[in-house]
C-alpha positions in Angstrom: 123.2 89.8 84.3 125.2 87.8 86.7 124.3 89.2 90.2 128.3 89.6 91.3 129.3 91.8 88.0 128.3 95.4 87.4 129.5 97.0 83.8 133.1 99.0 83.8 131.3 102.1 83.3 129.5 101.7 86.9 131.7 101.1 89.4 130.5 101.1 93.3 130.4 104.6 94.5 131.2 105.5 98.0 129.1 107.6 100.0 129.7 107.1 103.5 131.4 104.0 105.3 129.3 102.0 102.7 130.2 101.7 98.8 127.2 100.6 96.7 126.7 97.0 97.0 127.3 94.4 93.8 123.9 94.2 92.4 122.1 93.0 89.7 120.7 95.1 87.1 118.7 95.2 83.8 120.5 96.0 80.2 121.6 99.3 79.9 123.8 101.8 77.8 127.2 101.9 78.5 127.0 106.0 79.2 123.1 107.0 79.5 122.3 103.7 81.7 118.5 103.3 81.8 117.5 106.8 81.5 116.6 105.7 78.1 114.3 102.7 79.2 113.1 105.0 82.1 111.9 107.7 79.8 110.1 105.2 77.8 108.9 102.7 79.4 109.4 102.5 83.2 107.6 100.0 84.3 108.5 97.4 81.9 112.3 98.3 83.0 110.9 97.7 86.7 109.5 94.4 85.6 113.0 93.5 84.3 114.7 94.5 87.0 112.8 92.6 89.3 113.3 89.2 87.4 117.1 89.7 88.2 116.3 89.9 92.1 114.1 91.5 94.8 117.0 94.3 94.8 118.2 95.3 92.1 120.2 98.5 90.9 119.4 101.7 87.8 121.9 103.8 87.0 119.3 106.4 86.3 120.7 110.7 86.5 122.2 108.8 89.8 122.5 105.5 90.8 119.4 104.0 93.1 118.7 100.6 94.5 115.0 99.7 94.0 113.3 96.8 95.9 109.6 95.6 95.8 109.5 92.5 98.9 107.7 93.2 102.2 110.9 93.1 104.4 112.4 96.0 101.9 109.0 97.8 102.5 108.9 97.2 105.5 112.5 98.9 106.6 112.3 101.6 103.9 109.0 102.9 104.9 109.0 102.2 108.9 112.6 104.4 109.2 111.8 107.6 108.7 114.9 109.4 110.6 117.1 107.2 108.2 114.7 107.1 104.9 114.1 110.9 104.2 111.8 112.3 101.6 113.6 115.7 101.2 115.9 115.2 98.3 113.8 112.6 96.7 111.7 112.3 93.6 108.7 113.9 95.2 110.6 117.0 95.3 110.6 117.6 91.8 107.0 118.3 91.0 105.9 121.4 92.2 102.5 119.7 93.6 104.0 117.6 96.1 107.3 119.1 97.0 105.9 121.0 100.0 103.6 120.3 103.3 103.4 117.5 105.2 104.4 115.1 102.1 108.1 116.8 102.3 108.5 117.4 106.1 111.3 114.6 107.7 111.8 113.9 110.9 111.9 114.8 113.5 108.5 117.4 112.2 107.0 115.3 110.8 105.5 113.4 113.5 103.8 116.3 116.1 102.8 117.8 112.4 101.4 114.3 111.3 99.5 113.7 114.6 98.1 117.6 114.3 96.5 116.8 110.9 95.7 112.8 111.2 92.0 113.7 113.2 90.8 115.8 110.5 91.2 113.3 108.2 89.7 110.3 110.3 87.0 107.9 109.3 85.1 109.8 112.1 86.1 113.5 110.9 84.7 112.5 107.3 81.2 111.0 108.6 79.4 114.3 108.3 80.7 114.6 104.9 79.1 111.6 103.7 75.7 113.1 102.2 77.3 115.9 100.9 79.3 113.8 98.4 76.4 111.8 98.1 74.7 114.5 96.6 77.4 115.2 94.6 77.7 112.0 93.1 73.9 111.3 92.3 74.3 115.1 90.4 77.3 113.9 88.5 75.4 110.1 87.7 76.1 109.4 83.9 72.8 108.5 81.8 73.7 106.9 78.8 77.1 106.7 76.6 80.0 108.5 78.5 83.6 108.3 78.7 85.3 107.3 82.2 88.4 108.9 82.2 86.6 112.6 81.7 83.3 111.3 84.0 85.6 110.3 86.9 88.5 113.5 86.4 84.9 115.9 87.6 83.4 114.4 89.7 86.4 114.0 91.7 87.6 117.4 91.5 83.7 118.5 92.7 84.2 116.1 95.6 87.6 117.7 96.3 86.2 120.7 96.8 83.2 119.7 98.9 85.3 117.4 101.1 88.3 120.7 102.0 86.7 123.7 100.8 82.6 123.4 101.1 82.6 124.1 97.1 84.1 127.5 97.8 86.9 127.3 95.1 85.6 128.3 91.6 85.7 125.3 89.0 87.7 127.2 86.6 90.7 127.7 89.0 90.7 124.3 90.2 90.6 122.9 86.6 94.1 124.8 85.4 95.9 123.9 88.7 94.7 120.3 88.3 94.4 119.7 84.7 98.3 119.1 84.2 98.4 116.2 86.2 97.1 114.2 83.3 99.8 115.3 80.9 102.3 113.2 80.2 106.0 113.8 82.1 107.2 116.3 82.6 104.7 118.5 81.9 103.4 117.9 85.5 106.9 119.1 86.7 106.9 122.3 85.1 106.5 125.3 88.1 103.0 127.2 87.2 104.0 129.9 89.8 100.9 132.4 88.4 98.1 129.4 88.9 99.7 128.2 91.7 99.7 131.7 93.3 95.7 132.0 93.0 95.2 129.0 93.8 96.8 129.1 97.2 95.0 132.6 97.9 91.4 131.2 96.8 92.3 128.3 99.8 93.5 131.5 102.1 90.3 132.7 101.9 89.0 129.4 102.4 90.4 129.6 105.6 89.4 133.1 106.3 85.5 132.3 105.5 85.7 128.5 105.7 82.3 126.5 105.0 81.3 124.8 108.2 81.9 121.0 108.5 84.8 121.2 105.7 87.8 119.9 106.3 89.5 123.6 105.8 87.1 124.8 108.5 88.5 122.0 110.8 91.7 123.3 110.0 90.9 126.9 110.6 89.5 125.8 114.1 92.4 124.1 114.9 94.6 127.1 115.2 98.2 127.8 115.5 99.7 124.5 116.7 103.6 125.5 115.1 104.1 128.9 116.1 107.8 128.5 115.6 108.0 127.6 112.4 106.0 130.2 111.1 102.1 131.1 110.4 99.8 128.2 111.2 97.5 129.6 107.9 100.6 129.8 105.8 100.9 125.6 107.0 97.5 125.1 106.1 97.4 126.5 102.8 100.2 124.8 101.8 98.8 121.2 103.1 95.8 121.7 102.0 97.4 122.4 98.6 98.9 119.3 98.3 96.1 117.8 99.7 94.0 118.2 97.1 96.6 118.1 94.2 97.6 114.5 95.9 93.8 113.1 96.1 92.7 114.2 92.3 94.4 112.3 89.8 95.3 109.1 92.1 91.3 108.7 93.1 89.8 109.7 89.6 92.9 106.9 87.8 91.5 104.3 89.9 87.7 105.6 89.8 87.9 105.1 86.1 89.7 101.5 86.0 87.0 100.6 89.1 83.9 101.9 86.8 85.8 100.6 84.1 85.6 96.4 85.7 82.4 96.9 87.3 80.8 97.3 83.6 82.0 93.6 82.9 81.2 92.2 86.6 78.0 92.7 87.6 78.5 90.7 90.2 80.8 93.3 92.0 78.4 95.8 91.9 76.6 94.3 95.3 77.0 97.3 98.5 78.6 94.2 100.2 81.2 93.0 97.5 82.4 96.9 96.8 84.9 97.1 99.7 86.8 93.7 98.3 86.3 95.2 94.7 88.0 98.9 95.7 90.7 96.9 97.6 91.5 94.7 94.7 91.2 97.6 92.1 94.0 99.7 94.3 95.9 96.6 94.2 96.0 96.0 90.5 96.6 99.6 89.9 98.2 101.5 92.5 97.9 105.4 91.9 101.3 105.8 93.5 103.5 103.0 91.2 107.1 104.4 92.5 107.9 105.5 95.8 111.5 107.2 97.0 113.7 108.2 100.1 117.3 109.3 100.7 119.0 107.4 103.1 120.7 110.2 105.6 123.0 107.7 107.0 124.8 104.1 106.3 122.1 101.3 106.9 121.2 97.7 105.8 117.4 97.5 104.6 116.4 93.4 103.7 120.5 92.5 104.2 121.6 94.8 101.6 124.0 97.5 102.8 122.7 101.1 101.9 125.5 104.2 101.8 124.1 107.7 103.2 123.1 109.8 100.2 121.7 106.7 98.4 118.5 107.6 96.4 116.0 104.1 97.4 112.9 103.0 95.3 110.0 100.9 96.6 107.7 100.1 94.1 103.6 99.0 94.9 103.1 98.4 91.2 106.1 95.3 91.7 104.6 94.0 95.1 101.5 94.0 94.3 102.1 91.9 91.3 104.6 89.9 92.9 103.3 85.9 91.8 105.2 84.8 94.9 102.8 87.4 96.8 99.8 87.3 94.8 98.7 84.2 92.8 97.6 85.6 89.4 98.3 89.3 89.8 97.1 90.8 86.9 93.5 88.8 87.2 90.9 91.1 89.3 90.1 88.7 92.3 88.5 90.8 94.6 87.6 87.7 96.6 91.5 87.6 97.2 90.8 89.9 99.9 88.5 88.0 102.0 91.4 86.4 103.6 93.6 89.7 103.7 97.1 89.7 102.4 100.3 89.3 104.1 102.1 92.5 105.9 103.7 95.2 104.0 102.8 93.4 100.6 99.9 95.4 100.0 101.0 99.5 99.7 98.0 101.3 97.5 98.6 104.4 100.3 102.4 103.4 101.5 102.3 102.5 104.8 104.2 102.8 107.9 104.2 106.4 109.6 103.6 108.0 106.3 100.9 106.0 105.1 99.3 108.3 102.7 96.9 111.2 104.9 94.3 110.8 102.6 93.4 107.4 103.0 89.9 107.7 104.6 88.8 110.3 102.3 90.1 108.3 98.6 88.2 105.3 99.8 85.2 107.7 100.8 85.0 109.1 97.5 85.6 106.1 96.1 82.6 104.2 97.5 80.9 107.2 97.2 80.6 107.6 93.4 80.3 103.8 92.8 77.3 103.9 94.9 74.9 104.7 92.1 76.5 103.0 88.8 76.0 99.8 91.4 72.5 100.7 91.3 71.7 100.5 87.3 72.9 99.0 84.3 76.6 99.3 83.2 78.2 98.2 80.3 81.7 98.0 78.2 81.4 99.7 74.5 85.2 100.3 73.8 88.4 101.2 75.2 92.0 100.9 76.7 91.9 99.9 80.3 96.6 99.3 79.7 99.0 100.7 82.6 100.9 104.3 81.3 102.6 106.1 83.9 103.1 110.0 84.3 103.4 111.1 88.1 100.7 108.5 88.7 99.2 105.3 87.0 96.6 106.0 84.8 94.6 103.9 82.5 95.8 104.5 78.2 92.2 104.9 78.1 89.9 106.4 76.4 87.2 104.4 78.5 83.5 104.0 76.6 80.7 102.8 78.8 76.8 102.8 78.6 75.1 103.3 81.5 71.4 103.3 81.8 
């Protein structure tokens, strides 16, 4: 579509001293928009979006302007006073509308720097052997499927890594197990599970397992006594915490167990850094990201109303060609060089780069550590891109591993 004409039945809307800008957009229905594409395909209705521009406009259940460049990255994610994530699609799953992950500014920043240490590279040393152990229990020994393999062992490691192993399995599988479902199952409010779930972490808390990340927490004490208990705060972040880490590390565990079957070459201690980093490029967890913009602004020269819902999307940058040459070949070798700023967003980036970080790439390396060891080998399966709240492989995923 010509980038200076919009259809009749979407006329600029005016928020604040702003309208909408004039942007181009991919085919949609003169009344529904693309909430039909969105529904059933989203990321091919991405992908033809961005071959109109690197900004380009849905008329989704409200209009949004979506842009995938590093210098729209850059000002969406580095602003958050202007680009708030209260109102925006996080909010409508129960698991992540709530903690840290939906606190704006100004909060979130003396609540981000009370949390960052105890989810450090140097916080998560001690932790190391203990997912170790976990991992060399959970080793598969012959034919085994990845998508189920990786879904446990993660959740184990979860619950080592926050809780010491103090949360029973059972309780941990129905709050977690709907985050494979396909939308919008993992939207539905599960107020009973959720309930027994957040007083299994309470007691967490209460008795924490030393050198846990809750028992951090616990230690920490009441850092916001105005805005209510310090436990309730923890409870709640350490909810989303672990709701956040499960299916986005065991996606990419599978799709990372999945290519190291067919490159042996990968499997070398030394290579598995550039191999994680170009498996979290090729498949980023978090496909979509969103903010509201609480005021008039221009983000990468396009003018941006207050109230307008914005979309940055990793799966586009990271398989931008002018970004990336080949994007959908794994190179981990890509990596040796780096990658240019604010092109490469597996976690976000800016000051809500994704609190998590350390401890994904911890588990990560983790469980790889003994498939790298042994043989590994493709027998059949779907490694395709479908989305729900994350990116997940179509799977199933058949491997041998002896």
């Amino acid at each position: 579509m010509n980038a200076a004409v919009l259809p009749e039945s979407c006329p600029p809307e005016r928020h604040g001293r702003y309208s909408l800008p004039h942007l181009p957009e991919p085919p949609g229905l003169p009344v529904l928009g693309h909430l039909p594409p969105w529904t059933a395909s989203p990321l091919r209705l991405l992908e033809t979006g961005a071959r109109t521009g690197p900004v380009f406009r849905l008329r989704l259940w409200r209009p949004a302007l979506v842009g995938y460049r590093p210098e729209w990255n850059r000002a969406i994610l580095s602003d958050l006073a202007t680009f708030r994530s209260r109102g925006s699609l996080s909010g409508l799953s129960p698991y992540l509308a709530a903690g840290i992950v939906h606190t704006d500014a100004p909060q979130h920043g003396p609540r981000r720097r009370g949390l960052t240490p105890h989810f450090s590279t140097r916080a998560l040393a001690p932790l190391e052997d203990r997912l170790a152990a976990v991992a060399e229990a959970r080793q598969p020994h012959g034919d085994f499927e990845a998508l189920s393999w990786s879904a446990a062992l993660v959740q184990d490691m979860l619950n080592v890594a926050l809780f010491g192993g103090a949360l029973p399995d059972g309780l941990l599988s129905r709050f977690l197990r709907p985050l494979h479902r396909r939308l919008p199952v993992p939207m539905m409010p599960r107020p009973v599970v959720f309930h027994r779930l957040e007083a299994a972490i309470a007691a967490a808390l209460a008795a924490p397992v030393p050198g846990s990340i809750a028992a951090r927490l616990a230690a920490a004490g009441d850092t916001h006594p105005a805005d209510g208990p310090a436990e309730a705060e923890a409870v709640e972040n350490l909810r989303v915490a672990l709701a956040a880490g499960y299916d986005t590390t065991s996606h990419t565990l599978a799709w990372a167990v999945w290519h190291l079957a067919r490159h042996p070459q990968w499997r070398d201690p030394q290579a598995l850094p550039l191999f994680l980093d170009e498996i979290l490029r090729r498949y980023p967890a978090g496909w979509l990201g969103s903010r509201i913009a609480s005021q008039d602004s221009v983000a990468a020269g396009v003018p941006i109303p207050a109230g307008t819902l914005v979309l940055y999307s990793p799966y586009l940058t990271h398989t931008d060609p002018s970004l990336w040459e080949n994007p959908h070949l794994i190179r981990p070798e890509r990596f040796s060089a780096g990658h240019p700023a604010w092109s490469y967003l597996p976690f976000a980036a800016g000051p809500r780069t994704c609190l998590g970080t350390h401890l994904a790439m911890l588990i990560l390396r983790t469980a790889l550590n003994p498939l790298a060891r042994g043989d590994l080998a493709q027998v059949r399966g779907d490694p395709a891109v479908t989305v729900g709240i994350t990116l997940r492989p179509r799977g199933p995923l058949h491997l041998r591993a002896s």
